[in-house]
C-alpha positions as CSV (number, residue, x, y, z in Angstrom):
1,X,-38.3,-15.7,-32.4
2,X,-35.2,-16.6,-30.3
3,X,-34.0,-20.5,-28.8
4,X,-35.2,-20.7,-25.8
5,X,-33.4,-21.2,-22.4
6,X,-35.3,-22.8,-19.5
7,X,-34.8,-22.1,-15.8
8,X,-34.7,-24.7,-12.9
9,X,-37.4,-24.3,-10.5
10,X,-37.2,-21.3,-8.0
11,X,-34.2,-20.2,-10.0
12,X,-36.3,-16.8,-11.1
13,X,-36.5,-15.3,-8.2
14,X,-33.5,-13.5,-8.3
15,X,-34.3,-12.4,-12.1
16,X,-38.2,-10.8,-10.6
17,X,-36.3,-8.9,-8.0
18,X,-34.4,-7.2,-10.3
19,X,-31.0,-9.1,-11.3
20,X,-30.2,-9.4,-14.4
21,X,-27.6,-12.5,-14.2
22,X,-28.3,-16.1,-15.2
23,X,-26.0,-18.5,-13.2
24,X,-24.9,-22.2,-15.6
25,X,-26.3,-23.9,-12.6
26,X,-30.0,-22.3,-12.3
27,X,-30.3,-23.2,-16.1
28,X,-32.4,-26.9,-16.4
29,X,-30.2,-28.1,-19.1
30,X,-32.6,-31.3,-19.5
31,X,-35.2,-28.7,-21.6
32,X,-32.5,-26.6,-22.6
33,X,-28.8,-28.2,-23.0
34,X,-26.2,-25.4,-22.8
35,X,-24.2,-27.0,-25.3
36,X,-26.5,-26.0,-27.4
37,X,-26.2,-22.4,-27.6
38,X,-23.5,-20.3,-29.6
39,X,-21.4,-18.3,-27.2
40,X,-23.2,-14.4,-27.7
41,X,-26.3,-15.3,-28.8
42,X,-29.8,-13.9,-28.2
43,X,-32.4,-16.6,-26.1
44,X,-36.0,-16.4,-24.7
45,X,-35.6,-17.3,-20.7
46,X,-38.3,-18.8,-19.0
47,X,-39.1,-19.8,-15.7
48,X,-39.6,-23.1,-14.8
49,X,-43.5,-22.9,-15.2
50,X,-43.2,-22.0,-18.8
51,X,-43.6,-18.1,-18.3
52,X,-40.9,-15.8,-20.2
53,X,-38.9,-13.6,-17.8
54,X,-37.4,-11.6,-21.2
55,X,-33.9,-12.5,-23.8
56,X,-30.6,-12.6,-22.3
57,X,-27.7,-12.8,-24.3
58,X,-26.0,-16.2,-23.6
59,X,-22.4,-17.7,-23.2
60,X,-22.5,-21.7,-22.3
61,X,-19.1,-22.1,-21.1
62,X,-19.4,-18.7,-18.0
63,X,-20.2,-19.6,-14.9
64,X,-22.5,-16.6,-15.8
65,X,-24.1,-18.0,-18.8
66,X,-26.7,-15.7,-19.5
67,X,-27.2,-11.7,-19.0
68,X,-30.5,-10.0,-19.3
69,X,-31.3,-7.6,-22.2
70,X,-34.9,-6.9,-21.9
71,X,-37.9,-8.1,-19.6
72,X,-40.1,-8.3,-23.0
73,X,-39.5,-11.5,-24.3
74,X,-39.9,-10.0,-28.1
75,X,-37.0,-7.6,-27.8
76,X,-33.4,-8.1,-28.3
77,X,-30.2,-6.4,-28.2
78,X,-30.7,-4.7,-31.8
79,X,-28.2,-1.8,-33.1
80,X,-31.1,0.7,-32.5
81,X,-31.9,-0.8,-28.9
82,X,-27.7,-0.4,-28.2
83,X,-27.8,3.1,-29.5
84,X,-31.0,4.3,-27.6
85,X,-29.4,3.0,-24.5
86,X,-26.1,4.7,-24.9
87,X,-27.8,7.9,-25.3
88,X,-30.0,7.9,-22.0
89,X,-26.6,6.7,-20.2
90,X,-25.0,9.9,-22.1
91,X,-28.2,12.2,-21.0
92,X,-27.5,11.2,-17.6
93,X,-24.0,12.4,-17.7
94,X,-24.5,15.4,-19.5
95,X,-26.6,16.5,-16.4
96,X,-23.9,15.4,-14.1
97,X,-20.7,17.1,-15.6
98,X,-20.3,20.3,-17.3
99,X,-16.6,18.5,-19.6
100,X,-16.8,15.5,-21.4
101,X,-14.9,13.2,-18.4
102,X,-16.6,10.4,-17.4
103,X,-17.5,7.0,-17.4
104,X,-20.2,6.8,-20.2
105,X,-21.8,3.1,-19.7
106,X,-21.4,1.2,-16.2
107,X,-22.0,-2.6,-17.8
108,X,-25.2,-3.9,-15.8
109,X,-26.4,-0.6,-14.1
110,X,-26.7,1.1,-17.8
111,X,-28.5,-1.9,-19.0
112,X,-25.5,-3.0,-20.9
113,X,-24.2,-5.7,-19.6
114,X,-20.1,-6.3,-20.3
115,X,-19.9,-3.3,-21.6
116,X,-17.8,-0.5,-20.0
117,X,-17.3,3.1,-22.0
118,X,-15.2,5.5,-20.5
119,X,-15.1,9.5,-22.2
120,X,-12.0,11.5,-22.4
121,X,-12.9,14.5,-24.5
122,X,-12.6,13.0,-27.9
123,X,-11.3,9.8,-27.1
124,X,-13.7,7.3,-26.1
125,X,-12.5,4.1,-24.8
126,X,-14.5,1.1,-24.5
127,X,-13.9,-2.3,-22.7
128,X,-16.1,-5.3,-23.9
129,X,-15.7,-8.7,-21.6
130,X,-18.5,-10.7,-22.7
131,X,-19.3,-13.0,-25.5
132,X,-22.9,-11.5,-26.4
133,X,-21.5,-7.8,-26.3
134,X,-18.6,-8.3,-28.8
135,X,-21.2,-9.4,-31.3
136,X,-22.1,-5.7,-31.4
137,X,-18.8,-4.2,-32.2
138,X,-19.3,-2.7,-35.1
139,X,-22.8,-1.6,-34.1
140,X,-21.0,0.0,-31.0
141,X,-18.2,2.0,-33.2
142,X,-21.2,3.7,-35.4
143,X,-23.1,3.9,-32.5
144,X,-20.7,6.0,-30.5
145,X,-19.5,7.8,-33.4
146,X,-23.5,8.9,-33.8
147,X,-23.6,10.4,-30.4
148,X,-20.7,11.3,-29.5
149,X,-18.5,12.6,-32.7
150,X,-15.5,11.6,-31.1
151,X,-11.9,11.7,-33.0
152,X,-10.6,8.3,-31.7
153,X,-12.3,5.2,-30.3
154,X,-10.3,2.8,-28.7
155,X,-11.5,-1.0,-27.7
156,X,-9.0,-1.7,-24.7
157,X,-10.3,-5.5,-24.0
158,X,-7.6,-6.9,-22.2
159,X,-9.6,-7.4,-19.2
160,X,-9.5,-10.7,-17.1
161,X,-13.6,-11.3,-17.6
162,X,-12.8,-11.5,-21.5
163,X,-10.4,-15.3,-20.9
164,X,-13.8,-16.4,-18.8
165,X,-16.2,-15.7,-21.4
166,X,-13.5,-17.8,-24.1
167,X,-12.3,-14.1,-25.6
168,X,-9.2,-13.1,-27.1
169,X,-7.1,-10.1,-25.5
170,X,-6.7,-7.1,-27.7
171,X,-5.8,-3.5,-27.7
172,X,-7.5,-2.0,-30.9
173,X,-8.4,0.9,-32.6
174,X,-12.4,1.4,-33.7
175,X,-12.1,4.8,-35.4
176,X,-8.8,6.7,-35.7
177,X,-5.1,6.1,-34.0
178,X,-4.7,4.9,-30.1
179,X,-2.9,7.9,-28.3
180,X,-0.4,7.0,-26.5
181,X,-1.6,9.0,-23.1
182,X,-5.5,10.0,-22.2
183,X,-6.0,13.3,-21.3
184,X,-8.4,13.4,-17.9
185,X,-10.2,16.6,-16.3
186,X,-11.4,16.1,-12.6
187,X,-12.0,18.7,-10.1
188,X,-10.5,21.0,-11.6
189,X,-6.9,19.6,-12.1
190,X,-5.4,18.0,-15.5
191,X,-4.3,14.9,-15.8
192,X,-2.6,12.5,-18.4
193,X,-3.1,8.8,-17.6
194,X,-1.6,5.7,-19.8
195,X,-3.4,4.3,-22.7
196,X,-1.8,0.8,-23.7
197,X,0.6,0.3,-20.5
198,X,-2.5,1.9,-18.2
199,X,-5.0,-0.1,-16.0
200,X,-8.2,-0.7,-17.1
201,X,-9.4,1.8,-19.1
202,X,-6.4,3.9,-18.4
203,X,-8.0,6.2,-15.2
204,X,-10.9,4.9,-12.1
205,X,-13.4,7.9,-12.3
206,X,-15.3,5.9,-9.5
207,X,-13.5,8.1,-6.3
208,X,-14.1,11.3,-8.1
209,X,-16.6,12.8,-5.9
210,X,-14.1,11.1,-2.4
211,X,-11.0,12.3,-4.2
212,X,-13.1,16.4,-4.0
213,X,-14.1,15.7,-0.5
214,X,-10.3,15.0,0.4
215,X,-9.3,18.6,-1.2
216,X,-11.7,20.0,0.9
217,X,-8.8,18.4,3.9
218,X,-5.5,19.2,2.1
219,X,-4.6,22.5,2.9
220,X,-1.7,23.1,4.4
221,X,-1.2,18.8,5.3
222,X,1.5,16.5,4.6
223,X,0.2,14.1,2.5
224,X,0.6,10.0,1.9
225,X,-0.7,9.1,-1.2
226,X,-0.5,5.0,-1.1
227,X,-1.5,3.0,-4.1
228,X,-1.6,5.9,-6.0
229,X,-1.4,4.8,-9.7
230,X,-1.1,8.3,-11.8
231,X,-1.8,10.2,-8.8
232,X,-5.5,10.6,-8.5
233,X,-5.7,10.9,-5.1
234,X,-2.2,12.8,-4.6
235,X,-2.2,15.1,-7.3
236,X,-5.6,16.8,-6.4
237,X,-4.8,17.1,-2.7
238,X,-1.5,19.0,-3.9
239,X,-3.7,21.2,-6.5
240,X,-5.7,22.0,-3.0
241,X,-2.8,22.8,-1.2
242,X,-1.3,20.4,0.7
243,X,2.3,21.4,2.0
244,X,3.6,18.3,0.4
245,X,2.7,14.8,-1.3
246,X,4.4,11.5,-1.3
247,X,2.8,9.1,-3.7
248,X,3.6,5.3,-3.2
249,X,3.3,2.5,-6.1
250,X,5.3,-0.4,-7.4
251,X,4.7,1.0,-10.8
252,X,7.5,2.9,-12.0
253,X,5.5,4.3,-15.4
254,X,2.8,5.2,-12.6
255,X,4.9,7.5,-10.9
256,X,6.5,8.9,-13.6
257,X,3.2,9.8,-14.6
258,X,2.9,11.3,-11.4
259,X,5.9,13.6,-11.9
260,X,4.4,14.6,-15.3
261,X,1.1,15.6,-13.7
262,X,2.3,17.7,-11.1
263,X,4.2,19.5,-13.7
264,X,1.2,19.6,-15.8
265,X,-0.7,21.7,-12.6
266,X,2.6,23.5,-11.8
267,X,2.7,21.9,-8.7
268,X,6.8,21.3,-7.2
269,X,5.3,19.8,-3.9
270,X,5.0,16.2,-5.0
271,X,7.7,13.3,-4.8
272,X,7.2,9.5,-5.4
273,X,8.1,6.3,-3.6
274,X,8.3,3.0,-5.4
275,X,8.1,0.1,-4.1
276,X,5.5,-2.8,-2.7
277,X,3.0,-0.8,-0.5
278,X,3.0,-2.9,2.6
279,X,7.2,-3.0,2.5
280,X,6.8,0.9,2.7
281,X,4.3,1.2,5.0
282,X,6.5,-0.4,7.2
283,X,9.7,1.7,6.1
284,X,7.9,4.4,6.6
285,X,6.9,3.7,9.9
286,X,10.3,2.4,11.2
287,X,11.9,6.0,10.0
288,X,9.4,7.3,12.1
289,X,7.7,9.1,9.2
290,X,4.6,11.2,10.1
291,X,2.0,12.4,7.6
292,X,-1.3,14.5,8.5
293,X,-3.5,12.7,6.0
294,X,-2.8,9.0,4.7
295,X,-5.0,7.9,1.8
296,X,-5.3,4.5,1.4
297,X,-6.7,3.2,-2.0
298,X,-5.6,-0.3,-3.1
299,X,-6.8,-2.5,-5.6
300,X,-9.5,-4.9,-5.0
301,X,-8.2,-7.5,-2.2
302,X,-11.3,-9.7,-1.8
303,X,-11.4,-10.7,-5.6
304,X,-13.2,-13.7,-5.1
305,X,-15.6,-14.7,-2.4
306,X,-13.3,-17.4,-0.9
307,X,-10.6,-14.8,-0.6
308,X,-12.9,-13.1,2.2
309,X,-10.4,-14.1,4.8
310,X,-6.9,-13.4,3.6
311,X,-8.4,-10.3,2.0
312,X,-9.8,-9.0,5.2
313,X,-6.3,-10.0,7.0
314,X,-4.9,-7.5,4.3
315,X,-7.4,-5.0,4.9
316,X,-6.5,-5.0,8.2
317,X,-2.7,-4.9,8.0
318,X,-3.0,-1.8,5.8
319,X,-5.4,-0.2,8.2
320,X,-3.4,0.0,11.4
321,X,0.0,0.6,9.3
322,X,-1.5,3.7,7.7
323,X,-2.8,4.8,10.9
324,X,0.6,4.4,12.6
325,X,2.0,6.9,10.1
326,X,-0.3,9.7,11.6
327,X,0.5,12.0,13.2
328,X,-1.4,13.0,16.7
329,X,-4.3,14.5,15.2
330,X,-4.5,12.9,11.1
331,X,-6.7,12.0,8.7
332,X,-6.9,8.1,7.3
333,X,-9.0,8.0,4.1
334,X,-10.0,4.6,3.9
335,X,-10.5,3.0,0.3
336,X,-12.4,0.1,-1.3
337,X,-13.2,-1.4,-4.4
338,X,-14.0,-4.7,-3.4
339,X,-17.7,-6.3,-4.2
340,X,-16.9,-8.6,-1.4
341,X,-16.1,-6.0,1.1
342,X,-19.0,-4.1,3.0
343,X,-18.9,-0.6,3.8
344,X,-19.9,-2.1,7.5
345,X,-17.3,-4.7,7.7
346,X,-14.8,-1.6,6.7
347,X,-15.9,0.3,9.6
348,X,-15.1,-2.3,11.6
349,X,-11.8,-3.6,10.5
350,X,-10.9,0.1,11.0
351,X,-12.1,0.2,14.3
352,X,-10.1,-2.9,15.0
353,X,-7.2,-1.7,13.6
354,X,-7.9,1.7,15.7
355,X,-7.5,-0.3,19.4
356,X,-5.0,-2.7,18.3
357,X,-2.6,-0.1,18.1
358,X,-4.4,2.3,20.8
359,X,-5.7,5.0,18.3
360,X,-9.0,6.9,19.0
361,X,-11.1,7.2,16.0
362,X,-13.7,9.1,14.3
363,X,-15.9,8.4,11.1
364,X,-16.0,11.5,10.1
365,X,-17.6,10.8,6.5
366,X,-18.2,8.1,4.2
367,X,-17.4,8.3,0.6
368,X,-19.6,6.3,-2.2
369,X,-18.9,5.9,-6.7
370,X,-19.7,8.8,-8.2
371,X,-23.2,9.2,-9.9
372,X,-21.9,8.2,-13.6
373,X,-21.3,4.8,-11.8
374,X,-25.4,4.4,-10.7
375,X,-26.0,1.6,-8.1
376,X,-29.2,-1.1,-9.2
377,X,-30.8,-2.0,-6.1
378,X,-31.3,-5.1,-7.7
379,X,-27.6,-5.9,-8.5
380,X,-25.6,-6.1,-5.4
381,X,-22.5,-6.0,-7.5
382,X,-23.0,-2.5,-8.7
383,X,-22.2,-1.2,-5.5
384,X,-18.5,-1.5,-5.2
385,X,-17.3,1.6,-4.2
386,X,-16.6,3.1,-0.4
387,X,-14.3,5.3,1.6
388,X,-14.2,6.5,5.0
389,X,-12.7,9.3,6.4
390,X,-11.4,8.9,9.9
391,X,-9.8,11.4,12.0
392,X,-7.1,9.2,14.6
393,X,-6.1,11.2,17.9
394,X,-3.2,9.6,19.6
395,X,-3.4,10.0,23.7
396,X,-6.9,11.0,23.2
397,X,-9.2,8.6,25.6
């Protein structure tokens, strides 16, 4: 029914425990020549000993060439196999959130791989960065249209996976105009986050659940929002009342998004600082600034595996600035998105960081994704996500 793609020997393993990534060089391209495969299309894998492991969709020029659809080595990626997997992802987050605000499909953990769908009420927003998933475009539009009746959906792929897989960039509407700004609902507090001009998606609904736990903090604390985008982090611990927010990016459209959010929750306690975060950490902390909480929630600094080092360096370097900005008794909220980045090896550096510059800490909590981003056991990658919260006492011990 489909080409079929053989494995090398041993090369399954990874596939029975419960990946669902095929790697160009675990493929035994004397059986099955890569070359000859159309990027996107549908093969039968086996294992070396002639025993199907299920279809994958397949690209022959990724590093990742293949990505599994189904164990059963009769099934495909059909329209009606897409569909009934969108709607058991949507069932899931129907339980989970009483508003439409979330992130529909998380790619591999919804059994969709390169395939990201975030909801915004009636704007649905959908990023494709693989080869086999943009043959199922149009399926996707109807699809999406079935089950969710929304008024615009919008294909923002203009993600860096999509030049891997041998994609073009686009911005594009699937049903109805492109708005100009997304309007977000999370803990209670309004936001409007950029479309076009906006990263990723246009909002990270991944710290939701940390960015609750930080308003249960804010009350009455001086706040340092670093890295703060539209003000995810910032805005809500202003909402909870904080006495006042500073929100730090290079992004000037970010902060005045910021600004414009505030406003939108009648908040005046919010101001903005642009500039490189590292440069004003260390303003900061040469004017002898002093904040009660410091949240620290960069982009990914480990992007690669053989940035480990430098990245860690960085890690670091953030760590003991932000905790120099505390005052006696604060609060560091420690943030990651890095694959590459343990929620161990955070503990640590943070602990390093804490005795370098004579600080005595305690993990008070740590923070994971929120549930519409599930973790497969299976798929080390799906696990991205972690905070820490760390109270820092100055003189202590």
């Amino acid at each position: 029914m489909f080409p079929q793609l053989y494995l090398r020997k041993g090369a399954e393993r990874r596939i029975r425990a419960g990946h669902l990534w095929i790697y160009s060089n675990e493929v035994d391209t004397r059986r099955s020549p890569l070359n000859g495969f159309e990027p996107g299309s549908q093969v039968c894998v086996f294992a070396a000993n002639d025993k199907p492991l299920g279809t994958a969709f397949l690209n022959p020029h990724a590093l990742i060439c293949g990505r599994l659809i189904s164990r059963n080595p009769e099934q495909g990626m059909t329209p009606q196999r897409l569909t009934d997997r969108l709607e058991t992802a949507l069932a899931l987050r129907e339980r989970l959130f009483d508003r439409p605000f979330y992130r529909w499909v998380f790619g591999d953990a919804d059994g969709l791989s390169g395939l990201v769908i975030d909801r915004f009420d009636n704007v649905v927003v959908i990023q494709v960065s693989t080869a086999g998933m943009e043959t199922m475009r149009e399926s996707l539009v109807r699809a999406v249209q079935k089950l969710a009746h929304p008024r615009s959906i919008v294909f923002k792929n203009d993600g860096k996976m999509r030049e891997v897989e041998g994609l073009d960039s686009y911005v594009a509407a699937g049903l109805g105009d492109i708005p100009d700004v997304l309007q977000v609902e999370e803990n209670g507090v309004r936001f409007e986050a950029p479309l076009a001009e906006g990263q990723k998606t246009g909002w990270f609904y991944d710290h939701r659940m940390n960015r609750r736990r930080l308003q249960d903090y804010a009350s009455g604390k001086r706040v340092l929002d670093v890295f703060s985008y539209v003000g995810g982090w910032g805005v809500q611990a202003a909402a909870a009342g904080a006495a006042s927010v500073t929100c730090v990016d290079s992004s000037r459209t970010a902060l005045d998004s910021v600004g414009r959010n505030a406003a939108l929750n009648g908040l005046s306690n919010v101001d903005t600082l642009e500039g490189d975060a590292f440069t004003a950490l260390k303003d900061l902390c040469d004017q002898k600034e002093r904040f009660d909480i410091v949240v620290l929630d960069p982009p990914a600094l480990i992007p690669r595996r053989r940035d480990q080092k430098v990245g860690e360096q960085a890690y670091a370097r953030l760590n003991q600035l932000g905790l120099r900005l505390l005052d006696r008794d604060g609060l560091l909220v420690s943030a990651s998105c890095s694959m590459h980045l343990s929620t161990d090896r955070l503990v640590d550096i943070i602990r390093g960081s804490g005795r370098r510059i004579d600080r005595f800490v305690q993990l008070l909590e740590q923070g994971h994704q929120a549930p519409d981003h599930p973790v497969i056991p299976g798929i080390p990658e799906t696990d991205y996500i972690k905070s820490c919260f760390v109270r820092s006492l100055t003189g202590f011990l």
